[in-house]
C-alpha angles and dihedrals in degrees: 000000000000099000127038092251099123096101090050095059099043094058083036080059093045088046092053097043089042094059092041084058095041114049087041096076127070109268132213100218123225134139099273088044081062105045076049096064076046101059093046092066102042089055083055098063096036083063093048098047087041096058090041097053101046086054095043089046096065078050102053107112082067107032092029092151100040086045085054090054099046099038093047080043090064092043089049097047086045086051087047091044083053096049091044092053095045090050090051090057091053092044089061097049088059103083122177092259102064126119119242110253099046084053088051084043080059100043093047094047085050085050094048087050091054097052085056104052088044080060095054095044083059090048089055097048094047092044129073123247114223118211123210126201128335138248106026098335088071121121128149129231137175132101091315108054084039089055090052092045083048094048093044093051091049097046090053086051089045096048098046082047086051084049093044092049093046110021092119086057093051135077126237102245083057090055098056102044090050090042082051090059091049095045078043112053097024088053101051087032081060102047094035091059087063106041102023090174084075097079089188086138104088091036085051087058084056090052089043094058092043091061097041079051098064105029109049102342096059102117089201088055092041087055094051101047084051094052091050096052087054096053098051097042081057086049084055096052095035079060104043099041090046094030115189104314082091085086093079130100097258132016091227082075088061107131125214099254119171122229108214123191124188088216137029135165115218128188118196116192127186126181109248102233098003100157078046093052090041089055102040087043098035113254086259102051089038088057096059097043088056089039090056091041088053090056103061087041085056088050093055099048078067104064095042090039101244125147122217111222100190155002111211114179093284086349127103138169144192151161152228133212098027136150087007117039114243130189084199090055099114096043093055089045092054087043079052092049099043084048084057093055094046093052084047093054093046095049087046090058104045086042108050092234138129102207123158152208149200127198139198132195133185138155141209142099115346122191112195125182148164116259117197142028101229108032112022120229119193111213135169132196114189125148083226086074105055089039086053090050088053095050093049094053086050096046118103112251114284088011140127113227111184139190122253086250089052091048098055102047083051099040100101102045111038118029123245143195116223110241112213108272103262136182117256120193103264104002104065125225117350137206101215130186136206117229105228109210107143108224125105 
């Protein structure tokens, strides 16, 4: 072959063959699953321009144009594979459980990032490009291949700093993808600054995403990770609504045995208007809607473990820090409640439609148990639940209204307005708070 491109079109071939495998299978969709599509793509087009450069390059007295776009296009798509890894590092660092302001510390550091690389790009445009040698001894310098050099060193220092910061946050199999990207590209950059003929950068990208395939990115192994999750934590349940009066010869032998818990989170969520929504839509059409609604809530209860307790006509409940008991338990409820109004908003917007909700949360002891003998019944009391149901039919429209307890174990991490103490049936007068989050 007349020209060192071998390399290129083997990992072009693994890229191909890599999205086709890909976006075949059924996805569970997250931010770094995204980047990842991304990044497909953008590898993609850092081969191909790859391949296309290194050809035009050894004809660039007569194509010298078309050889300065290729050849600055490469140099651009390898800038956008690097952002895109750096902004996967920081994506898997930002786990549900994060407070606010150290998720807006991270999207501001991936925005920073942006306006960089849209400098350099600039930089790369305004500056020439310089060619060495023809056939398969050909590289380019110049500005522009130094800024990228530069860009790739920096992002390898800034990824292993991200890990070092979060490495407790992040699993293992995430650790080592990302880590395979910084021995990767900081390898073959090395060795590429020395002996540019080489080209091993853009094949490096394809190895890169073989490894982040197989190791994190694998649907099927997403799936089954998934799957596996849900089983145990049915196990869980299973366990702790049964307890261990299972272990008897017959079920009809199951005694009534309570479940008490110190601490438990509860939501209560109720539709604004809904007799109003249910005329205008038709009860039947309404329904559906809500039924729909109550799904992807229920989707998301998953993700932040939380377990719905029940559906009521507009009305739906759930709670936070069962069947294992969790200190976390009322952040990950307000994360939960703030999810639901997003979702709101979102559903709102693609429907045409101006539904509302209010929600309530409270916290205390929480006592769960099994009813029945033949047919089991789960069913909760907890003084948390109807406070949370008071507070949710006093709370302003699309708005979070929580509990004093709920408040001071939140205070220093999210921000909140004093409601006027008010008096609440069978708990006397209440000091009540109003979560600020700043969304619907």
């Amino acid at each position: 072959m007349s020209v060192s491109i071998e390399f290129q079109i083997a990992g072009l071939i693994y890229i191909v063959i890599l999205t086709f495998a890909f976006f075949k299978k059924v996805k569970w969709d997250s931010l770094p699953n995204r980047l990842y599509k991304l990044l497909l793509l953008i590898t993609f087009l850092v081969l191909a321009f790859d391949i296309a450069s290194v050809i035009s390059i050894n004809h660039r007295d007569e194509y010298p144009l078309l050889n300065d776009i290729l050849s600055k296009g490469y140099l651009i798509a390898m800038l956008l594979y690097i952002y895109a890894i750096d902004s996967y590092a920081v994506a898997t660092t930002m786990n549900k459980g994060i407070p606010v302001y150290r998720r807006k510390i991270k999207e501001g550091v991936i925005i920073f990032l942006g306006v960089v690389v849209l400098v350099i790009i600039g930089l790369i445009c305004a500056n020439t490009l310089y060619y060495s040698g023809y056939g398969r001894q050909i590289f380019s310098y110049g500005l522009p291949s130094d800024l990228i050099y530069v860009f790739s060193t920096f992002s390898v220092a800034f990824v292993l700093f991200v890990m070092m910061l979060n490495f407790k946050h992040v699993p293992l199999s995430k650790l080592l993808s990302i880590l395979s990207f910084c021995f990767m590209e900081g390898t073959i950059a090395f060795v590429q600054m020395f002996n540019r003929e080489l080209l091993l950068v853009s094949f490096g990208c394809a190895v890169t995403l073989f490894i982040m395939y197989f190791t994190v990115e694998n649907p099927d192994a997403q799936t089954i990770s998934r799957l596996s999750h849900a089983n145990k934590r049915a196990r869980e349940l299973l366990k702790f609504y049964s307890t261990s009066t299972l272990s008897r010869k017959s079920m009809d032998s199951l005694e009534k045995t309570n479940s008490f818990f110190q601490e438990a989170c509860v939501l209560s969520l109720d539709v604004v208007d809904f007799a109003r929504f249910s005329n205008r839509m038709g009860i039947e059409r309404f329904s559906k809607y809500l039924s729909s609604f109550y799904d992807r809530i229920d989707g998301a209860a998953e993700t932040f473990n939380i377990e719905k307790l029940k559906i009521v006509g507009s009305s739906y409940m759930a709670v936070a820090g069962i069947p294992e008991e969790n200190r976390s338990s009322a952040s990950e409820l307000i994360h939960f409640a703030m999810e639901i109004l997003n979702m709101l908003k979102k559903s709102n917007d693609s429907n045409g439609m101006n539904l509302q909700v209010r929600i309530g949360i409270a916290s205390g002891p929480f006592v769960a148990n099994l009813v029945g003998t033949q047919n089991f019944v789960f069913n909760a009391w907890s003084s948390a639940m109807s406070f949370a149901e008071r507070l949710q039919q006093s709370a302003q429209a699309n708005s979070i209204h929580v509990s004093e307890d709920v408040f001071l174990q939140l205070k220093d991490l999210y921000k909140f307005e004093e409601v006027p103490e008010a008096e609440y049936e069978g708990l006397g007068r209440q000091k009540t708070y109003t979560f600020e989050w700043g969304g619907v």
